[in-house]
C-alpha positions in Angstrom: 108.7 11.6 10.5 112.4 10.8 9.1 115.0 11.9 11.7 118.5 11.6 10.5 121.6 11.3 12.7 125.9 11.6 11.6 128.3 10.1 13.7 132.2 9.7 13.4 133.1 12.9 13.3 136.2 14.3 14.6 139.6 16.1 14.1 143.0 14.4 12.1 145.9 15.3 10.1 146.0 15.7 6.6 146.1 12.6 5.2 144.5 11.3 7.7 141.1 8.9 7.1 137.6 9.5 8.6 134.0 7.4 8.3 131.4 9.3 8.7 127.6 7.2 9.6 123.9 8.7 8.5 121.8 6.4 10.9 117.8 6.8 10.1 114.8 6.7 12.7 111.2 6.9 12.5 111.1 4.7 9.3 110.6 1.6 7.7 113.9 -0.2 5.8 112.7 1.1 2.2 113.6 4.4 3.3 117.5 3.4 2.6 116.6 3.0 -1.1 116.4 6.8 -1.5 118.5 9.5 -2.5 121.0 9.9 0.0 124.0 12.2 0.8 126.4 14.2 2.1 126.8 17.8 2.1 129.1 20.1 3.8 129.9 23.5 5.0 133.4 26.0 6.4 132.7 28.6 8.6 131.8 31.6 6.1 131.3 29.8 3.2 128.0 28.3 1.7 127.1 24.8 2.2 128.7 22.5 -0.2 127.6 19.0 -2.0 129.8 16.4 -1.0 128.3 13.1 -2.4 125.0 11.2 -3.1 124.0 7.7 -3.6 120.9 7.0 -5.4 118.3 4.6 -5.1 120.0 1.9 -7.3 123.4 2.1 -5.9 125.0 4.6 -8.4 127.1 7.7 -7.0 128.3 10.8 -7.6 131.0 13.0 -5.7 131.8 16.4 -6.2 135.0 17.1 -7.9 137.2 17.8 -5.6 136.9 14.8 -3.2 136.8 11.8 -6.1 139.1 9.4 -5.6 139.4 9.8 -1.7 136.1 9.9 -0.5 133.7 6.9 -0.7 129.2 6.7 0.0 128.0 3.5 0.4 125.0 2.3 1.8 124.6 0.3 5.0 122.4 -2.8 5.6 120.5 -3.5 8.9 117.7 -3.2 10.7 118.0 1.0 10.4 118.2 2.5 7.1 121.9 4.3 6.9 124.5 5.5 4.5 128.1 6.0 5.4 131.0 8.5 4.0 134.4 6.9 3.8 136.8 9.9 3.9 140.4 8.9 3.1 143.7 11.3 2.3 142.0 14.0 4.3 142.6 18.1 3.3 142.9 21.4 5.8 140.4 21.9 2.9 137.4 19.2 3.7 137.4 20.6 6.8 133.6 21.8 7.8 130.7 20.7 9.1 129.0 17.6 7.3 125.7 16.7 7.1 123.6 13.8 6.0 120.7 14.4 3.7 117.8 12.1 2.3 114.7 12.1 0.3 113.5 11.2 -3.3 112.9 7.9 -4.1 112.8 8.6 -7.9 115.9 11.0 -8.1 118.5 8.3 -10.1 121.9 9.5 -11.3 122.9 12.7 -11.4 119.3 13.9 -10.5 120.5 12.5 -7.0 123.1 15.3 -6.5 124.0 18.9 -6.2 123.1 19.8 -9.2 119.2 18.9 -7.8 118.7 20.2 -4.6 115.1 19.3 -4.3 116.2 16.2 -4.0 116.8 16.5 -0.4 114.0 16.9 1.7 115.4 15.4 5.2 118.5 16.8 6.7 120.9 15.5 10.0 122.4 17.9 12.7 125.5 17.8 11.6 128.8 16.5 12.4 131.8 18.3 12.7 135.5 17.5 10.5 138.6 19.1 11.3 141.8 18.5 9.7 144.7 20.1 10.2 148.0 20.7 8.3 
């Protein structure tokens, strides 16, 4: 069973740059070429899609973090994904949390706008930035 872990979490100013880590466990190195992600989510306010890369490299980021926020995937023995967060907002601040699943969800079918596409979710790791 697919475990899924975030690191690099932590608090900074605005402006400030963050790299978030999705490490996976429990399965083989195919399991990176899937659709992988990021969501978020404030205190009182529904979780949020953040970014997803599919399982030929291509991405997609939700409007308000393009241009300053980066998903790539990670090779090594463990399957991972990483968020680069750059030019950090009071606003991205939130807990953030890795997500994983289809291996046919390509393009924007490996996003927000599909949620089914998710089927294995992280803890969570928490983002603070302040003003």
């Amino acid at each position: 069973q697919v475990k899924l872990l975030e690191s690099g979490g932590g608090s900074v100013q605005a402006g400030g740059s963050l790299q978030l880590s999705c490490t996976t466990s429990g399965v083989n190195y195919r399991y990176r070429y899937r659709c992988m992600g990021w969501f978020r989510q404030a205190p009182g306010k529904a979780r949020e899609w953040v970014a997803s890369i599919d399982p030929v490299g291509y991405t997609t980021y939700t409007n308000s973090v393009k241009g300053r926020f980066t998903i790539s995937r990670r090779d090594g023995a463990e399957a991972a994904h990483e968020l680069q967060m750059d030019s950090l907002k009071p606003d991205d601040t939130g807990t953030y949390l890795c997500a994983a699943g289809s291996a046919s969800a390509y393009g924007d079918e490996c996003s927000g706008a599909n949620p089914s596409a998710f089927s294995a979710w992280g803890q969570g790791t928490q983002v603070t930035v302040s003003a």
